[in-house]
N, C-alpha and C positions, 0 to 999 in steps of 0.2 A: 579584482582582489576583494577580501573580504574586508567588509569594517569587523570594526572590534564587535560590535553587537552582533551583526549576521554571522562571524565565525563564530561566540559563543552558543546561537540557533543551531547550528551546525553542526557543533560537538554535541550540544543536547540532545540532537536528536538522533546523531551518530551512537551513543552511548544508549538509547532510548533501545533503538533500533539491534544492537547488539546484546543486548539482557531479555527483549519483546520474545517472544516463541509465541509467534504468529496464529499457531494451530488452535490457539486458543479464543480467537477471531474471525479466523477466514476456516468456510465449510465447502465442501463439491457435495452437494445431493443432486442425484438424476431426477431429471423433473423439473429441477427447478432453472432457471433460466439456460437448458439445455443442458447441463452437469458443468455450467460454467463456475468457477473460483468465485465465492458470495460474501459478504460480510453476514455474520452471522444472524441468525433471525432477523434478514433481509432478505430480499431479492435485487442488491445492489450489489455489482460483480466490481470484483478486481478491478477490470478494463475501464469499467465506470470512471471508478474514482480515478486510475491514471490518465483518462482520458479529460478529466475534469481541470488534473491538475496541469497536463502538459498545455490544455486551453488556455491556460493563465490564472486558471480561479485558485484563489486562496486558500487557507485550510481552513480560517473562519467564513467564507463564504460556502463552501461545501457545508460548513456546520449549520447553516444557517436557513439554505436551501432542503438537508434532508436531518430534520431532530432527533430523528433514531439512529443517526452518527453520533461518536463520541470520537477526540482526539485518538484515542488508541486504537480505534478500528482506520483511520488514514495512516497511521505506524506502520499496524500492521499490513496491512495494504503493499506500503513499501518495502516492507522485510520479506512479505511474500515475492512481490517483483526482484528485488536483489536475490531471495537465494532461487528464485528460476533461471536469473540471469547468469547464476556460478554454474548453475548443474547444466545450462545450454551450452557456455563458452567451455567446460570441462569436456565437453562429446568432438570424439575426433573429426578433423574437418571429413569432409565429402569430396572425393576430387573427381 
């Protein structure tokens, strides 16, 4: 269950997340880490950061480890993950 503090992280970032349009953070160029999903004027992919995060590391750890992160590029990160995640559960199964 949540406490009062972590639910209201939660809506923050639920609300964050719903206004964020990603596109303006996350790029595919070929080339660049094989035309992998990148934070912008990075070479630090998608998978990175959710790899970073499902590790356990924090969002201030992450920040703190790569300085040409900002908060909104992990946002966005996860806005891009969720709407991949609608548009994959949206494709009909495979039987």
């Amino acid at each position: 269950m949540f406490t009062r503090i972590g639910f209201a992280v939660f809506l923050t970032l639920a609300y964050a997340l719903s206004i964020m349009n990603w596109q303006d953070y996350i790029s595919i160029t070929p080339g660049v880490r094989s035309g992998k999903p990148c934070v912008k004027g990075t070479r630090i992919t998608v998978s990175d950061v959710l790899e970073y995060l499902a590790g356990g590391m924090d969002e201030q750890a992450i920040l703190a480890d790569f300085p040409e992160l900002r908060r909104e590029h992990i946002q966005a990160v996860l806005g891009f993950a969720a709407e991949r995640e609608r548009r994959l559960s949206a494709l009909p199964a495979v039987s």
